[in-house]
C-alpha positions as CSV (number, residue, x, y, z in Angstrom):
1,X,-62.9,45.6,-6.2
2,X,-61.0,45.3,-3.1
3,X,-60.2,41.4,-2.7
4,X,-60.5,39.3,0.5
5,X,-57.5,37.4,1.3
6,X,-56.5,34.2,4.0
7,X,-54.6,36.6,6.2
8,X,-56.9,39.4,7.1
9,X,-58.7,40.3,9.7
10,X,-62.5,39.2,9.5
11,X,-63.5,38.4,12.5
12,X,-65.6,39.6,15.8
13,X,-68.5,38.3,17.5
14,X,-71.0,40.3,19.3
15,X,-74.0,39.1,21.5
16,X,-76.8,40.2,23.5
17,X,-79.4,39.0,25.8
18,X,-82.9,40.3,26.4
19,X,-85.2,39.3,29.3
20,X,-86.1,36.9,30.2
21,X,-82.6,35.4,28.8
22,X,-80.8,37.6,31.3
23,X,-81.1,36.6,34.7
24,X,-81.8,40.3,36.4
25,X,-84.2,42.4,34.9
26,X,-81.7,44.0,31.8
27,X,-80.4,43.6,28.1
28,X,-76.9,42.7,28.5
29,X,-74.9,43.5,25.1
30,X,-71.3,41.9,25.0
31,X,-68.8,41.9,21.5
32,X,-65.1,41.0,20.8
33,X,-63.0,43.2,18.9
34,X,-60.8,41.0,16.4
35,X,-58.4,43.1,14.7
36,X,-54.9,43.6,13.4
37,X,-52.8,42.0,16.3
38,X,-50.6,44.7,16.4
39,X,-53.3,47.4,16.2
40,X,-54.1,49.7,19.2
41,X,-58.0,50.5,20.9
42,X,-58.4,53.1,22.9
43,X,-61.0,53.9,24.7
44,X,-62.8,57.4,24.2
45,X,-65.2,59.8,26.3
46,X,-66.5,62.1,24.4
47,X,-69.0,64.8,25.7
48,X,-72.3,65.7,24.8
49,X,-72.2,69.0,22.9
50,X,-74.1,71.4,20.4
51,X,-73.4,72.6,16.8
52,X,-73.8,75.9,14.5
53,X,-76.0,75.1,12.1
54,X,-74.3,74.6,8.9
55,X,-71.8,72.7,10.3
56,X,-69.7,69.9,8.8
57,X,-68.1,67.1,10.5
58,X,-65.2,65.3,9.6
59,X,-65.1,61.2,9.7
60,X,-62.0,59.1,8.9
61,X,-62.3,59.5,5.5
62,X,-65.4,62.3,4.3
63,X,-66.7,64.7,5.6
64,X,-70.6,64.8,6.6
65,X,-73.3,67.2,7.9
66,X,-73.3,67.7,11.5
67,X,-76.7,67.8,13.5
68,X,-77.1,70.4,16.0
69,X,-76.9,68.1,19.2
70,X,-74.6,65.1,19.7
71,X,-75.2,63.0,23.0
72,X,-72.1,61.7,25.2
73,X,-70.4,59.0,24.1
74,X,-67.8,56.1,25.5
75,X,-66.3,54.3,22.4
76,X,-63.4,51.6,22.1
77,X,-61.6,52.3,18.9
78,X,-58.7,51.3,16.4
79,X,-56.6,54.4,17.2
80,X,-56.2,55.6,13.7
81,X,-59.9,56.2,12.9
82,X,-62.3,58.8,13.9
83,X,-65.3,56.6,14.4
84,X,-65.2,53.1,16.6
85,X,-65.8,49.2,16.9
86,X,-68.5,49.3,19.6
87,X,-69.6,51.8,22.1
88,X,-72.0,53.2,24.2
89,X,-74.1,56.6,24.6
90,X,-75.9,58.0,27.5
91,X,-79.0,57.1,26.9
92,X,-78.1,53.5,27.1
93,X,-77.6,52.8,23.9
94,X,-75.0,50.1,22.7
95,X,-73.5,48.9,18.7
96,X,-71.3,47.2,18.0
97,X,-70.1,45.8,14.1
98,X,-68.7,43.1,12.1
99,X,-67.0,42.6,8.9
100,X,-69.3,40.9,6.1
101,X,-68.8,40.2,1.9
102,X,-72.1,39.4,0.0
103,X,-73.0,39.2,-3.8
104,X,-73.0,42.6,-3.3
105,X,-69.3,44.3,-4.5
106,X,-67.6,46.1,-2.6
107,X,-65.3,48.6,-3.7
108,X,-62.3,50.9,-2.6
109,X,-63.4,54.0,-2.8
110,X,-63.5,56.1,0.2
111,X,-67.1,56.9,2.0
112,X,-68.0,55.9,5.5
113,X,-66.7,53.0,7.5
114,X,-69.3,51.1,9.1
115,X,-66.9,51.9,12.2
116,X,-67.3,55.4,11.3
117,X,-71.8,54.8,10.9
118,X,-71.6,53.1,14.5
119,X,-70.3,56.2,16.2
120,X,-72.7,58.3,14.2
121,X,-75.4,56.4,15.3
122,X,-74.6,56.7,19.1
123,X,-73.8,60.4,19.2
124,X,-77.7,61.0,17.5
125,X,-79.9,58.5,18.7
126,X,-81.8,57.7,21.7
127,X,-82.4,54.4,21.3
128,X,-81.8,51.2,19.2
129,X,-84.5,51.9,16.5
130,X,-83.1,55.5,15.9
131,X,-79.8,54.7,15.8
132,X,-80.8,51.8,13.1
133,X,-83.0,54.8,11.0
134,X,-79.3,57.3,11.3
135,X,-77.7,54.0,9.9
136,X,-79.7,53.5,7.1
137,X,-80.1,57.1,6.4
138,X,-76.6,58.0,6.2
139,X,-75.7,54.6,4.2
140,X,-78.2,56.0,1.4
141,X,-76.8,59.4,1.4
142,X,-72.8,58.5,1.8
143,X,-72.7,55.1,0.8
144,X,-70.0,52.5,2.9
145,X,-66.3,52.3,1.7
146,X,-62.8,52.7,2.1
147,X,-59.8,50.9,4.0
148,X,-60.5,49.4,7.1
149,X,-56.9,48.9,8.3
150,X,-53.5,50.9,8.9
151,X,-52.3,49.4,5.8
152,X,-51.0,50.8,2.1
153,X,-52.9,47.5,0.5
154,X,-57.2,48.4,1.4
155,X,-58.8,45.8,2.8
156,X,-62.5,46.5,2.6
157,X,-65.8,44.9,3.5
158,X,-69.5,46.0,4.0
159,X,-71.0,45.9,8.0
160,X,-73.5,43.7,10.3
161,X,-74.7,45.6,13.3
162,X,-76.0,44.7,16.8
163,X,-77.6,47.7,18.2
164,X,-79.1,47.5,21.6
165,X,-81.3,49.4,23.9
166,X,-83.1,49.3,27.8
167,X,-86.2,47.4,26.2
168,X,-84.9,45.4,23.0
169,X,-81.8,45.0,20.6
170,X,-81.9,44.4,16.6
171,X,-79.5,43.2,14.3
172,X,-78.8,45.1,11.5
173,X,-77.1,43.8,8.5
174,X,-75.6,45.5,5.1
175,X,-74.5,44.7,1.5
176,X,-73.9,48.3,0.1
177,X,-76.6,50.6,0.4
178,X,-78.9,47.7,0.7
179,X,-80.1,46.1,4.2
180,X,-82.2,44.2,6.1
181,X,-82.8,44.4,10.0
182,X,-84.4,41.9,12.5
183,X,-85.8,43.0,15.7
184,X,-84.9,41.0,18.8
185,X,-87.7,41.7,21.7
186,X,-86.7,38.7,23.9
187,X,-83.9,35.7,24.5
188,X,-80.4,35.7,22.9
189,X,-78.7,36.4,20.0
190,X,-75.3,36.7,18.4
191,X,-73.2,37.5,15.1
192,X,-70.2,36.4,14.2
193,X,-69.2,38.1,9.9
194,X,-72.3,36.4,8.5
195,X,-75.5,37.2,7.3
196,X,-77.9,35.9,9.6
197,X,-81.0,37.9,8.9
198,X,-82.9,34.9,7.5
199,X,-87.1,35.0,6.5
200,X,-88.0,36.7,9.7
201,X,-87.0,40.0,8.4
202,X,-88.7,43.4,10.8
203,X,-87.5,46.3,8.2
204,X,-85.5,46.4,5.3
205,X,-84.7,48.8,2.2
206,X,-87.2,49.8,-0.2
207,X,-85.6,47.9,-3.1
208,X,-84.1,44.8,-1.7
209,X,-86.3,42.7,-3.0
210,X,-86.4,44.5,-6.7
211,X,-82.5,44.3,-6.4
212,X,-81.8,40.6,-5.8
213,X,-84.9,40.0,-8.4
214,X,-83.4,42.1,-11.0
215,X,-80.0,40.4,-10.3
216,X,-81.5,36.8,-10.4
217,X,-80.7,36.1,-6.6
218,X,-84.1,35.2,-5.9
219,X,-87.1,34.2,-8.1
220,X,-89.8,36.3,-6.6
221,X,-91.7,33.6,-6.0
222,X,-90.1,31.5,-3.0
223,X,-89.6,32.8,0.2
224,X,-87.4,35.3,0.7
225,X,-84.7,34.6,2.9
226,X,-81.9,38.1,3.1
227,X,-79.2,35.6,4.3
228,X,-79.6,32.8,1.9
229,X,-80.2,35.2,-1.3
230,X,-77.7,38.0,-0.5
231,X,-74.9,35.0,0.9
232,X,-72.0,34.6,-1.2
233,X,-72.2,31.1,-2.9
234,X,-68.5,29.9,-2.2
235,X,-67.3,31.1,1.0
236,X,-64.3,32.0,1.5
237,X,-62.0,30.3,4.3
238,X,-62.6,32.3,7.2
239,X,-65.9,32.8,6.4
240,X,-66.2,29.0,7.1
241,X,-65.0,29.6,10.6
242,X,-67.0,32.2,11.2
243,X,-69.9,29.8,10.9
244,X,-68.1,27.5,13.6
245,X,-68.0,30.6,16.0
246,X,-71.3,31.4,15.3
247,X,-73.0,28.2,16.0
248,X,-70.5,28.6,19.1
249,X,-71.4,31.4,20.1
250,X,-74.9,30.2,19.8
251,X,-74.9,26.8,22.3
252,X,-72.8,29.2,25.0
253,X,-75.7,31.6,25.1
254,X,-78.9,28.5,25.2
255,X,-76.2,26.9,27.6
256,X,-76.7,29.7,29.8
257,X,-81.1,30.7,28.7
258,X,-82.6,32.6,32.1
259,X,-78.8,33.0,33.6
260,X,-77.0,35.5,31.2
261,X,-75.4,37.8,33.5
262,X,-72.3,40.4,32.3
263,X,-70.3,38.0,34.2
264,X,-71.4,35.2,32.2
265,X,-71.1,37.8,28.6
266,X,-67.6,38.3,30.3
267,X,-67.0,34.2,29.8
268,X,-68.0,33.9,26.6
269,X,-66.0,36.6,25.4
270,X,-63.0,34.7,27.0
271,X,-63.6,31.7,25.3
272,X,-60.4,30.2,23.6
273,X,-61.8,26.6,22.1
274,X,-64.3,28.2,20.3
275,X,-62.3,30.7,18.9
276,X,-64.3,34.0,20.0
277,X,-61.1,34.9,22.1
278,X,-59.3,35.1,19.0
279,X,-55.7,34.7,19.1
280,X,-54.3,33.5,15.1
281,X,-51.9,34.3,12.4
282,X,-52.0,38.4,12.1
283,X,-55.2,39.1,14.4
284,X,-56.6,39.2,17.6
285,X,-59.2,40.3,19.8
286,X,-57.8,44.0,20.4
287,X,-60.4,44.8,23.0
288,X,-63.7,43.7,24.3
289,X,-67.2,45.3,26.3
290,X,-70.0,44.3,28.0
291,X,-72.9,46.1,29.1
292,X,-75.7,46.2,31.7
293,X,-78.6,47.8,30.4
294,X,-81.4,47.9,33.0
295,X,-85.0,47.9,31.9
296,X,-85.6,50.4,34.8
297,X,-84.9,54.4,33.5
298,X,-83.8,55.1,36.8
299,X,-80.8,52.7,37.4
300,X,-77.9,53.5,35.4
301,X,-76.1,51.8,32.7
302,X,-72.8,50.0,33.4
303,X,-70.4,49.8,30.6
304,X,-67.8,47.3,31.3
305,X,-64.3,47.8,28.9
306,X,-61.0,46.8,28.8
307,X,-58.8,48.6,26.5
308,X,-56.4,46.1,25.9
309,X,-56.0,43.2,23.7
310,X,-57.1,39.4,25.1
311,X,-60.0,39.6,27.5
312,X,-58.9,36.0,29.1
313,X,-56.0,38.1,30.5
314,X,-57.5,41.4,30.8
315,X,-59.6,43.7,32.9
316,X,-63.1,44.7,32.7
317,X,-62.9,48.3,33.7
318,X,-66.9,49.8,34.7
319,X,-68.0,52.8,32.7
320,X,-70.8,55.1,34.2
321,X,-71.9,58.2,32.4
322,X,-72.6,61.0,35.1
323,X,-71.4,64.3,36.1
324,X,-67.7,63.4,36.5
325,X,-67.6,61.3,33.5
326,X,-64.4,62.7,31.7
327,X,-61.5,61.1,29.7
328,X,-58.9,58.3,31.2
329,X,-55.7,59.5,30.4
330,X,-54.0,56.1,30.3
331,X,-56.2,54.4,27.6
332,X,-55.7,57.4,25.3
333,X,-53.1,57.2,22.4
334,X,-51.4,59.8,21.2
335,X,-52.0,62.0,18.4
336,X,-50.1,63.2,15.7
337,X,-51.9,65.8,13.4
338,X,-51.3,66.4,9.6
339,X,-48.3,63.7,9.8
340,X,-50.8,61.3,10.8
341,X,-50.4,58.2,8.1
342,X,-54.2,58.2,7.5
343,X,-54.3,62.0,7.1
344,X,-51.1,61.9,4.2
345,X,-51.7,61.4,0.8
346,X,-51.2,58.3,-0.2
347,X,-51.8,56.6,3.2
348,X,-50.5,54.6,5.5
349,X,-47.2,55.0,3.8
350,X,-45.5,55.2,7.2
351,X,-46.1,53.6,10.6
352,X,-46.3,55.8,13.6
353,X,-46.6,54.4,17.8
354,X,-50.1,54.6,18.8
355,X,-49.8,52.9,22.1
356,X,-51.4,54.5,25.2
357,X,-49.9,54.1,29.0
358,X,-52.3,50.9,29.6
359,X,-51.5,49.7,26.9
360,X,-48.1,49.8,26.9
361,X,-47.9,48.2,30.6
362,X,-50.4,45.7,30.2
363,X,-48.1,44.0,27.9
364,X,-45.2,44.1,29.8
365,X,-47.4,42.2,32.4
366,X,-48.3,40.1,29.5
367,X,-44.8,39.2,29.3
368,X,-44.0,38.1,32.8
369,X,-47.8,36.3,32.8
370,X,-45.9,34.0,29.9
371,X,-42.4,33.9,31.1
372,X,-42.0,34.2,35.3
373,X,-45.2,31.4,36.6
374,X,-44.9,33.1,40.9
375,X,-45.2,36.5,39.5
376,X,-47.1,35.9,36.6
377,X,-49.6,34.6,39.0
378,X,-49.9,37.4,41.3
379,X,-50.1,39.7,38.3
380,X,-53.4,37.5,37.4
381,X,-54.6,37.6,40.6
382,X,-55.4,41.3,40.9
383,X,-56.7,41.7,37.5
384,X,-59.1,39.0,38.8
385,X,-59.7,41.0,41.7
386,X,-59.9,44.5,40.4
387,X,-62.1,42.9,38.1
388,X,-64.3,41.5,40.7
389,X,-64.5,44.7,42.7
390,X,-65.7,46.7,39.3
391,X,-68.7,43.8,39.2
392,X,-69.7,43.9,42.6
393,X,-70.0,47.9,42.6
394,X,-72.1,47.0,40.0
395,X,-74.1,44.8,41.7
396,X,-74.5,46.6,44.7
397,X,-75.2,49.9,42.8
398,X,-78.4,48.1,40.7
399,X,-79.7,46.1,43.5
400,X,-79.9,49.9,45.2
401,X,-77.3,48.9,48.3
402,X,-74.9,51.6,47.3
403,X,-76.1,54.5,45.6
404,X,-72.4,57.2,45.2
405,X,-73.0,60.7,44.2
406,X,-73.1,61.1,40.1
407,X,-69.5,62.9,40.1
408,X,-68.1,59.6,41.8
409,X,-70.0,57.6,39.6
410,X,-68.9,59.8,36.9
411,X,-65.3,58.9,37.8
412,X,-65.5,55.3,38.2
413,X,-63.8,54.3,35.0
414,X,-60.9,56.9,35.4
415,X,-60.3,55.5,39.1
416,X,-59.9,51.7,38.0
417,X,-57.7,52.8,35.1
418,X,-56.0,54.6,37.4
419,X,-55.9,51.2,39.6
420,X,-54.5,48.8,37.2
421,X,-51.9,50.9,35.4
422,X,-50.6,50.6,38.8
423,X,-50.6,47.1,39.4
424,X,-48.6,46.9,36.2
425,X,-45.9,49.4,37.4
């Protein structure tokens, strides 16, 4: 069984808010990305397309059946994988996923990532509840396993989701082939590498209950609580502190009941004291998202990413899909085939450079933002800007003041990409 040790990565926190939490008329979906610190996201658009019957797909580590229509897709992703941390699809559809260890074991050997069920789930479903069915389905079929980091010693752990829609979210949580799901149809919620799917349970597996009963988790007579039963009984270290950052994460979103705005999302991801906006030892928060999801078909969703690691000193770049929707050149890393680490046998034997162009300047800026205060300061004042301008084209597109053709909305991500890679030259 893979073991969990002090110094790896096991932390994220996602959140959403459903009316009337949010203060306009839309589920707002937010998450931090806490990974490696050295690890590079990138931030993928990937077309809509069709498939020959027949056809097989291949995922970071198996390969599955492919369905014969896959929906468009905007995904922020450890580099090295095929499938990604959170994302979006066109039919408004949002996941994100979190590291979790339960009673259940978890083992090395190689099936899907929960990573790799998150982009599976966006590129076939149409809304939250489907893309919690492909979820399930495909954890029953392929089971969840292998390595979750660029790394010769596997690090592995089983998944929580939060999977939102237009009309309501639900959270989604795992311990191997096993789960249990809650369904959120108003106010705010959050996860943070827990289980937190207590009594009030809206779907679960067909033997959950027989499982923990046979096991002698639960006595089949008391209530049945998935978090409390399935919870490992000494937790380890982290896991402690990912109890702080989820009673954290908790009093910012009450804080803020009937206000939540992605501005407000944006804040909470940015939060240092609480340790969301994670910044210790060998990890940090590699990239974070927020999304608009309005409850009204004919606005469109506005997926807000940044590609880059801290969001306290990053930019939320708006994401519309639409005619011109196409790839961002900048926030692409390269590629580098059969030598690829993860594709030799064994893996991860050698290290390759996966930084893309944003990345690579926003860092530099990150340098002079520590090191020279005047310029430093100006560098922080147009990411606050650029930032700004991204939300009010927001606001001004939802609120129907500004309605730009589709191929310009289409383009809207590739344009402020295009924006601050500049401001870093």
């Amino acid at each position: 069984m893979a073991s969990w040790s002090s110094d790896t990565p096991c932390s994220c926190d996602c959140f959403v808010s459903v009316p009337p939490a949010s203060a306009i008329p839309a589920v707002i979906f937010a998450k931090n990305s806490d990974r490696p610190r050295d690890e590079v996201q990138e931030v993928v658009f990937v077309p809509a397309g069709t498939h020959a019957p027949g056809s097989r797909l291949q995922c970071t580590y198996i390969e599955v059946e492919q369905v014969s229509r896959t929906h468009a897709v905007i995904l922020s992703r450890p580099s090295w994988l095929w499938g990604a941390e959170m994302g979006a699809n066109e039919h408004g559809v949002c996941i994100g996923n979190e590291a979790v260890w339960t009673k259940e074991p978890v083992g090395e050997g190689e099936a899907l990532l929960g990573m790799d069920l998150l982009r599976l789930a966006l590129e076939r479903s149409s809304s939250a509840l489907e893309a919690l069915r492909v979820i399930t389905d495909l954890l029953a079929r392929y089971g969840q396993g292998g390595s979750c980091r660029e790394d010769p010693t596997p690090f592995c752990y089983h998944n929580t989701f939060l999977l939102a829609d237009r009309t309501e979210a639900w959270v989604l949580e795992t311990a191997g082939r096993l789960w249990a799901a809650q369904r959120i149809q108003e106010g705010a919620r959050n996860i943070s590498n827990q289980l937190s799917v207590g009594t009030d349970i809206s779907a679960e597996h067909a033997d959950l209950r027989t499982h923990a009963l046979a096991q002698g988790w639960w006595d089949g007579q008391s209530t049945f609580d998935f978090a409390q039963v399935f919870s490992l009984t000494q937790q380890p270290v982290r896991m402690e502190a990912a109890k702080a950052r989820f009673r954290a994460g908790q009093r910012l979103l009450q804080q803020q009941q009937g206000g939540i705005t992605a501005e407000v999302m944006m804040g909470i991801l940015r939060n240092k004291e609480s340790g969301i906006c994670m910044d210790s030892g060998g990890f940090r928060t590699t990239a974070s998202m927020v999304s608009i999801l309005p409850r009204d078909p004919t606005q469109p969703c506005v997926h807000f990413l940044t590609a880059t690691p801290d969001p306290s000193r990053s930019v939320f770049k708006p994401f519309i899909f639409g005619a011109g929707a196409a790839q961002a050149p900048q926030v692409l890393s390269p590629t580098f085939g059969a030598r690829d680490p993860v594709r030799t046998q064994p893996r991860f034997q050698t290290q390759v450079d996966r930084r893309h162009t944003l990345y690579l300047r926003h860092q530099v800026a990150l340098g002079l933002i520590e090191s020279e205060q005047d310029r430093g300061q100006q560098l922080r004042q147009k990411q606050r800007d650029l930032e700004q301008e991204g939300l009010e084209a927001a606001r001004r597109l939802l609120a129907g003041e500004q309605v730009p053709p589709p191929q310009e909305l289409g383009g809207l991500f590739r344009a402020f990409v295009e924006r601050e890679s500049r401001v870093y030259a």
